[in-house]
N, C-alpha and C positions, 0 to 999 in steps of 0.2 A: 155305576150309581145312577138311577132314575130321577130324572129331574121331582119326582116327589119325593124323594130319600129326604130325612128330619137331616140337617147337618148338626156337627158337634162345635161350639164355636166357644172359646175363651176370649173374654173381653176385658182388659186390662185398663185401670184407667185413674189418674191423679185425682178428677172431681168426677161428679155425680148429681145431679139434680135429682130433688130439693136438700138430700145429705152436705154435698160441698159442691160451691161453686163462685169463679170468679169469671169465670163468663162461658162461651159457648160450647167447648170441651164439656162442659157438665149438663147440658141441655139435650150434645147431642147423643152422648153417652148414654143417658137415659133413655131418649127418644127412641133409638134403632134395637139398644136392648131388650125394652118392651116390643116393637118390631116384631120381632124376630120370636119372643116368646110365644106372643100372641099366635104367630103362625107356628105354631107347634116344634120349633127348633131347639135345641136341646142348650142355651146362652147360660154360661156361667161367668157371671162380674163380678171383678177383685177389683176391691178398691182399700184404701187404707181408711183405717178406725181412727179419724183424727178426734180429738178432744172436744171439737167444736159443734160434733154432729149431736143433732140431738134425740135423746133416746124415748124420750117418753109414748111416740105413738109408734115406736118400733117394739117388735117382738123379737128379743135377740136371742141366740140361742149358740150354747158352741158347739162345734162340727167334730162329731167320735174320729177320733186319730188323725185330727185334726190342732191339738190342742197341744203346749209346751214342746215346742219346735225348735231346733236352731238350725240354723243357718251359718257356717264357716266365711266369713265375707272378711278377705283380706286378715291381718291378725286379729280381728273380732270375732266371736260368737254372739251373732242377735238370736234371741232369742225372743219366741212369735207364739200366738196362735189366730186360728181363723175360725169366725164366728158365721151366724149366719140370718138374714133376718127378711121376712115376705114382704114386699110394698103391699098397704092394703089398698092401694089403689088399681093396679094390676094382678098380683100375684106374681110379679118375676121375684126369684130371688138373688140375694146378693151377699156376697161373703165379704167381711167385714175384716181386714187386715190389723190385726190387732197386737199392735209393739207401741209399749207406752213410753220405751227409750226412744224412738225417731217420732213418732204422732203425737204425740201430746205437747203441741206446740199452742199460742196463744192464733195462728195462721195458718191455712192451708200450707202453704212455701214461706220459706226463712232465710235467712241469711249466713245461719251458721254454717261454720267447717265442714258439719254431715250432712248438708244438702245432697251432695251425689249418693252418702251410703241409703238415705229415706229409698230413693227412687232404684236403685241396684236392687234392693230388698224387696222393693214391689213386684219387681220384673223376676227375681227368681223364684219368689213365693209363688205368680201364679204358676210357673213351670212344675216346683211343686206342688203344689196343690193338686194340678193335674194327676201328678207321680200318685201322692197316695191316694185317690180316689179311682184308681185305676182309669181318668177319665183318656182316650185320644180324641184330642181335637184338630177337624177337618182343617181348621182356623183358631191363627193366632193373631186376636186383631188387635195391634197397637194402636196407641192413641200420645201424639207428641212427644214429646225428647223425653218426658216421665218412665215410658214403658219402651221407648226405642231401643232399649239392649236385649230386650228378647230375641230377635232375629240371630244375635252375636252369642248368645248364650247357648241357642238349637246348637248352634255349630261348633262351639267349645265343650262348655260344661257336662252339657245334657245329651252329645250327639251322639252316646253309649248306649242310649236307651230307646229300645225301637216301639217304644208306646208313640213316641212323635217318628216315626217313619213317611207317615204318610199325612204329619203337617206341612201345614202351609199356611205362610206369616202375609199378613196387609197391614203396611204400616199407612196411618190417617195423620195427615200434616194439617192441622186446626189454623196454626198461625207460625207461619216459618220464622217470625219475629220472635220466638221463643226457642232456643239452642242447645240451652243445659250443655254449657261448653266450661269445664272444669282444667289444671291444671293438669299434667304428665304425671305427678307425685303420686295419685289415686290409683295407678294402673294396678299395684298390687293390691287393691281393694275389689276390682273387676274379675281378680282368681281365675285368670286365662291358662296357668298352667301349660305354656308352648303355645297358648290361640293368639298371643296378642299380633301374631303376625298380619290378622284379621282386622285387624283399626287401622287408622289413615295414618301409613307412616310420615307424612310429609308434617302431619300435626305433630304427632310425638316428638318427632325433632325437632320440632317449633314449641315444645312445651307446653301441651292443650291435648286435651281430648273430647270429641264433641259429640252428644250422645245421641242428637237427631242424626249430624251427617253419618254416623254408624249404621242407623234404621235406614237410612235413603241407599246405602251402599249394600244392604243385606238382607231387607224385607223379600221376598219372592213379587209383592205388586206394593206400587206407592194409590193412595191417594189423596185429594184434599177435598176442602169441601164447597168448589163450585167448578165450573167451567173454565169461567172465565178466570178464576187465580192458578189453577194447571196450568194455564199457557203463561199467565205474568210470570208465576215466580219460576218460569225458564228463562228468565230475560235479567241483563245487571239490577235493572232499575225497582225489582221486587225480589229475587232471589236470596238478597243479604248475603250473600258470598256463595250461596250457596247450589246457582243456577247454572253452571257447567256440570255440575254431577245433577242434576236434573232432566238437563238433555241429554246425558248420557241413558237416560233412563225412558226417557221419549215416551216408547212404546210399551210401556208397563208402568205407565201414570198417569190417571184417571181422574177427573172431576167432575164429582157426584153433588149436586145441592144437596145443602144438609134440608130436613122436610119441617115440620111443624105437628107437635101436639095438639089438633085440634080439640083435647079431652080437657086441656088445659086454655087454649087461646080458643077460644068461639064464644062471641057477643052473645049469639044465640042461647048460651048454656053456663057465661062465665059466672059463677055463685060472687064472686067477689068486688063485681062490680056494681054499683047502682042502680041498676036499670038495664035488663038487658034488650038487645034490637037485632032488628035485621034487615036486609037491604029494601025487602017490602015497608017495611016501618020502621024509619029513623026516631021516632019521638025517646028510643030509649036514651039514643046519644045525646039528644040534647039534655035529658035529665041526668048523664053521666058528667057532661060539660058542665051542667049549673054547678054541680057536684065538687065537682075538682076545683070549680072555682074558689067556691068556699072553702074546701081545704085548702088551698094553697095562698089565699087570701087576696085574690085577683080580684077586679074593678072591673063592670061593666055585665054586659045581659049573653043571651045567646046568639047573639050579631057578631060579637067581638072575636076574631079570629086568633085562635091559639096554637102556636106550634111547639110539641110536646120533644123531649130529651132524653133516652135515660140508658146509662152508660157508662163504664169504666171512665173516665178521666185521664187518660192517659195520650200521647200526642197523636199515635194512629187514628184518633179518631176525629181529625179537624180540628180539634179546639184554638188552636192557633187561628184560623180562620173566626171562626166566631170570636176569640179577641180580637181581630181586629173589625169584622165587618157587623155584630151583630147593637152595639151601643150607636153603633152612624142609623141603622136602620132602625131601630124604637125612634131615634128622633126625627125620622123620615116618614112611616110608615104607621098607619095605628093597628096593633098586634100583642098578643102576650104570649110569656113564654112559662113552662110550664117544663121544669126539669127536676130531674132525678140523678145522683152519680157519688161519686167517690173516687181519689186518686192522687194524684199528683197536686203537692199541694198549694201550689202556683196556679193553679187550674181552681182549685177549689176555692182558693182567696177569689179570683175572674169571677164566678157565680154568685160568692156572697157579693161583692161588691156591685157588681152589675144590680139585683137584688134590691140593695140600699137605693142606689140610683133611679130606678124606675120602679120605687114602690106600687103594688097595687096591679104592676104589669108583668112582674116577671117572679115567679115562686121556684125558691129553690132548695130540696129536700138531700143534705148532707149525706150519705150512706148511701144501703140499700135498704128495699120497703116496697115488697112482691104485692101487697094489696094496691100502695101507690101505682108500683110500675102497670099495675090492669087499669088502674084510672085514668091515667095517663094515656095510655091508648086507648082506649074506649071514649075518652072525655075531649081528646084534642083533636083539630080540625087535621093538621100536617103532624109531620114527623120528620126531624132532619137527621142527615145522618152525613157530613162530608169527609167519609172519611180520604184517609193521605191513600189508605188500603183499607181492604175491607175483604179478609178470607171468603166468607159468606153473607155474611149477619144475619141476624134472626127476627130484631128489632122491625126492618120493613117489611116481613114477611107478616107477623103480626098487623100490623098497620094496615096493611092490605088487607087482613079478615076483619078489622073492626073498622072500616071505611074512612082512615085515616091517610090522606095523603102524603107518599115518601116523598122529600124530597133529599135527593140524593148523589153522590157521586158516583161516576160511569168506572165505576171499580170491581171487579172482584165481585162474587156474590151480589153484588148491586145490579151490577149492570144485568145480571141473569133473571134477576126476577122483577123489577121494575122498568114499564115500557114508557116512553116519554109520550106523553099526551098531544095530540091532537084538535087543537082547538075545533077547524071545521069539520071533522068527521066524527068527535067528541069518542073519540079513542083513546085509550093509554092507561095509566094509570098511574102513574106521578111525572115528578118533575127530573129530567137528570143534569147534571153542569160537567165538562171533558175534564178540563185543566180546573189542576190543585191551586185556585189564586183564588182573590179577592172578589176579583172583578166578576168571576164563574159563580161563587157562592153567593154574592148582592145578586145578581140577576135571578140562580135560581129561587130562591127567596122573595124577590121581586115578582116573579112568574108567577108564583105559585098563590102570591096575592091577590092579584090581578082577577086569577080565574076563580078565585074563590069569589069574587063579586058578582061572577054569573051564576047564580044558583042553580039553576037546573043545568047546565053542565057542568056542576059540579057534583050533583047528586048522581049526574050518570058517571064521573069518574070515580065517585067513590064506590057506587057498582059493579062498576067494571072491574077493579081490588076486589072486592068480596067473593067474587064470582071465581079467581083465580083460585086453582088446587096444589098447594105445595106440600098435601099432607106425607107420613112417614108411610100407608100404603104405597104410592109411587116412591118415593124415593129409597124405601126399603128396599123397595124389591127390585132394584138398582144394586145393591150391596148382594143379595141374595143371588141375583145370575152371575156378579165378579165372582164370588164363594164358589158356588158349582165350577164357575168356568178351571179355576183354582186345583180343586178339588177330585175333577177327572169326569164330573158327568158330561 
């Protein structure tokens, strides 16, 4: 195969941006898909037709012999069909998994009994799908513990059929913090037929079956999505059990940063924010800042230094730390805060309350709210982000094109793409803190105040963010040479 051969690539995947999503799985999902269309490769994405997603500026359509399907899964018959509907924003298309017994939930993921049957069903659909469409694909790219049984399935169910002879699976580990680890009782719902020999016996005698560590044991290549979490999550301290079968895997584990929609995130062109700017002309930021203020009901002018929020709620992402250090520093510091989130709802009581407390200083928007989240960054001076972990994130990559200062922890995706500033060389481009404590996150906070008092080096660090390129060109085509390498060219 010619390094210009189109490749065939099935992309499996739980969420999807803007259809579903509860966090960066659905952004990047989107992101590399389009990728990949846009360079002429031949990407077909299965994603499930949940209840949620909404139809009206979609053009859905069902797929000829495609339509009233089953599926034999353990003693059930599901029965499916798959749809299929253009983004008009690209043209990639995407087939739309559609079983209104497992999707038609009031949530993307649930808590019910058939949690594991939703995600079995996603992973053999798209194998079928493949089947009748006559499609072979070069690549079968998984995406989290959701679609992690495809690797298990080539080799059981489907490994009769030489349409996948010459696949080759990448499973993508988003947030190893997510396992899809179910009990031993489901294994006859997995219809191994003599494969179960194929799962991690030491589980099933412990009564568990775990659908990522399946993918990590059977994909042909692992990888995640930065640099610098390949190597954490080989270590006890980020692995979650799961870091001895990672260095078993060493050298066929990869970390690629995930990249950024510039079509969607760029100051220069975002439809959705107030004012757009660019690093030659800030006046639009501060018209995005007066902005935000007023909606969020904040006190004070364009002086007043804001650092912006917005984020799942859940403990991966510091919030413990900002309960503790973020109420000492409003009464320290003069600053507002400017958040967005949903989650855990001890976490969410912390924000209203906080909130109440420093009326006028600290606005905090319950949910989510995609016009909010572009005001947000476009409008705030910082951007914090401490997390405990941090796979990749996407949040300070953004930050970065709207001249928003990260500050951040030396984590994971963090530390890959935010450089610690420089005061006398007036290099860098945010703030970073090592250790998950207190004392780390007042300081970086602290820092980041400070240089915000110098203006003109501050305008050149916010510069020096804009100017940085994490678009999906490069990093796609990161994904594009694994594929060939995969693939035989």
């Amino acid at each position: 195969m010619a390094t210009t051969d189109k490749l065939n690539i099935c992309l499996a995947t739980a969420e999807f941006a803007p259809l579903a999503k509860t966090g960066g799985l659905a952004d990047v999902s989107a992101a590399l898909s389009a990728y990949l269309h846009s360079e002429g490769h031949d990407v077909r994405v299965l994603m499930p037709f949940y209840s949620q997603i909404r139809r009206e500026n979609l053009d859905i359509q069902p797929v000829n012999n495609l339509q009233n399907l089953t599926i034999k899964v353990g003693p059930w018959d599901i029965e499916y069909s798959i749809d299929i509907a253009i983004l008009p924003a690209n043209g990639l298309p995407i087939f739309l998994l559609r079983c209104p017994a497992l999707y038609d939930r009031p949530g993307i993921y649930s808590s019910e009994t058939d949690e594991h049957l939703r995600f079995i069903v996603l992973s053999r659909a798209a194998i079928e799908m493949c089947q009748r469409m006559n499609f072979a694909p070069d690549i079968f790219h998984c995406n989290d513990w959701h679609t992690a049984l495809i690797p298990l399935f080539l080799r059981t169910i489907y490994s009769w059929d030489n349409l996948f002879a010459g696949t080759r699976s990448v499973m993508t580990i988003h947030n190893i913090g997510y396992q899809g680890v179910f009990g031993s009782h489901i294994v006859g719902d997995l219809s191994l037929y003599g494969g179960e020999h194929f799962l991690h016996q030491d589980d099933l005698a412990q009564g568990r079956i775990n659908f990522l560590k399946s993918g990590i044991l059977l994909a042909d290549v692992l990888t995640t999505v930065s640099p610098t979490y390949a190597r954490e999550i080989q270590s006890p301290e980020y692995g979650m059990g799961l870091d001895g079968y990672l260095r078993g895997r060493s050298d066929t584990l990869f970390g690629i940063l995930n990249g950024v929609d510039y079509d969607e995130w760029n100051p220069e062109t975002d439809a959705l924010i107030p004012q757009t700017f660019s690093s030659s002309d800030f006046s639009g930021k501060i018209a995005c800042k007066l902005e935000l203020m007023r909606e969020l009901g904040l006190a004070g002018g364009a002086d007043q230094p804001i650092i912006g929020f917005v984020s799942r709620l859940v403990g991966q992402k510091g919030i413990d730390l900002m309960v503790s250090v973020l109420p000492r520093l409003l009464a320290q510091r003069n600053f507002s805060l400017s958040l967005l989130g949903s989650g855990e709802p001890h976490f969410e009581l912390f924000f209203q309350s906080l909130q109440r407390a420093a009326r006028k200083r600290v606005g905090f928007y319950r949910g989510y709210n995609n016009k909010l989240a572009h005001w947000i960054e476009a409008g705030s001076d910082m951007f914090m982000m401490p997390s405990a972990y941090e796979p990749c994130g996407l949040n300070q990559l953004y930050s970065l094109k709207y001249g928003t200062i990260p500050i951040v922890r030396e984590t994971g995706g963090l530390a890959d793409s935010v450089r610690q500033v420089n005061r006398a060389a007036a290099t860098g481009t945010g703030v970073l803190f090592r250790d998950y404590d207190e004392a780390g996150f007042h300081w970086a906070i602290s820092r980041a105040l400070d240089l915000y008092e110098d203006q003109p080096l501050w305008r050149k660090i916010m510069a020096n963010g804009m100017a940085m390129d994490f678009s999906w060109q490069k990093q796609g085509a990161l994904y594009v040479k694994l594929y060939r390498s995969l693939s035989g060219s």
